[in-house]
N, C-alpha and C positions, 0 to 999 in steps of 0.2 A: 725340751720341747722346742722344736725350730719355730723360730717368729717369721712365716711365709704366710702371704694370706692363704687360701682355697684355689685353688690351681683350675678348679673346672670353672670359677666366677669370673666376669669380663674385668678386662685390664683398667685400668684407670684410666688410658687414656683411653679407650673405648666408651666406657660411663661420659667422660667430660663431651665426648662427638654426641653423644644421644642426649643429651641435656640440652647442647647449643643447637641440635638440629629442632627441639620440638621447642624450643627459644623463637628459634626463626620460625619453625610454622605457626606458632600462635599469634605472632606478632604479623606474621602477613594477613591470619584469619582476622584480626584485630581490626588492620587496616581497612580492610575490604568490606568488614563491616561498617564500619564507622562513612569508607566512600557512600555503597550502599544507601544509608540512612539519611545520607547528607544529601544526595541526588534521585531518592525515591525507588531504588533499583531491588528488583526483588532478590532473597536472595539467589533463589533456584535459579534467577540469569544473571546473577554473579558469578554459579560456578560457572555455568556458560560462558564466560567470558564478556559479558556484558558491564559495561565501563560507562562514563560520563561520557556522551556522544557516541557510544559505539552500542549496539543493539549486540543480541546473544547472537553465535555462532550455528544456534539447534533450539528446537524444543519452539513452541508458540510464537512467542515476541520475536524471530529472528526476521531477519531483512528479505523479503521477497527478494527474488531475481527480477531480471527484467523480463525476462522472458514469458513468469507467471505472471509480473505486473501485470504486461500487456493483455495476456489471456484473461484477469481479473476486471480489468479495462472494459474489453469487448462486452465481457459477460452483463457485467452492470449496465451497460449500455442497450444489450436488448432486452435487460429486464425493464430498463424505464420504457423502450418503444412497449414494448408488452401492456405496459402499466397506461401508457398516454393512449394506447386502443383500447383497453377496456374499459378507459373512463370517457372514450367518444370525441377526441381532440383528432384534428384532421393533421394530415401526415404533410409535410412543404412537400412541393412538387420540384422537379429540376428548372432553374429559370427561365433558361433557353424555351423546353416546349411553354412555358406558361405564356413568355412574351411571344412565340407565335399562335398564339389561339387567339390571346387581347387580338393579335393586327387582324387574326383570318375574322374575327366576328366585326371587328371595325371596319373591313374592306366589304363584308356584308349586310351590315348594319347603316352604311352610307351609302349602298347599293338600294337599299330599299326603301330609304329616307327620300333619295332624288326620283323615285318612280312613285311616290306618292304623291310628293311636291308636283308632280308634272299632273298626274293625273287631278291633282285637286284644282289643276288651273284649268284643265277643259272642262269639269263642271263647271267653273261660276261663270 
């Protein structure tokens, strides 16, 4: 009887590559747990790639664009005006026309202050 092993079974050194490769992947899953846990990271944006400082690449938690920001931005924005009129808070007006209305009522408000004044003096 020849002393060969089974010819159709992988080689030795094929076993020894499949041992050291799932060596290293445990050991990475290991890691990344252990980051994970240590920095609060869940794991589902672990696989995302989500790191200490870095948010996931996909899925919920990833980093807005700027682009969405700004659209998220606006949005909230007219939800507060929405919200500041339906609870009856008055809107600022642009300053410029504000300070021309003060002067127009003060240029006619001293217009009719001096024609009283005048008139109160030919009564007495």
């Amino acid at each position: 009887m020849p002393s060969v092993k089974n010819p159709n079974g992988p080689s030795k050194n094929r076993l020894a590559a499949r041992t050291a490769t799932a060596r290293k992947r445990t050991a990475k899953q290991l890691a990344r747990r252990a980051q994970a846990e240590r920095h609060q990271i869940s794991g589902a944006d672990a696989r995302r790639g989500a790191r200490a400082g870095l948010l996931p690449t996909s899925g919920p938690n990833r980093a807005l664009s700027a682009k969405k920001a700004r659209r998220l931005e606006r949005k909230a924005g007219y939800a507060l005006a929405r919200k500041a009129e339906a609870a009856g808070e008055v809107v600022m007006k642009d300053a410029s026309t504000v300070k021309r209305a003060k002067a127009k009522k003060q240029r006619e408000g001293v217009a009719v202050t001096e024609e009283m004044a005048v008139d109160t003096d030919d009564i007495s």
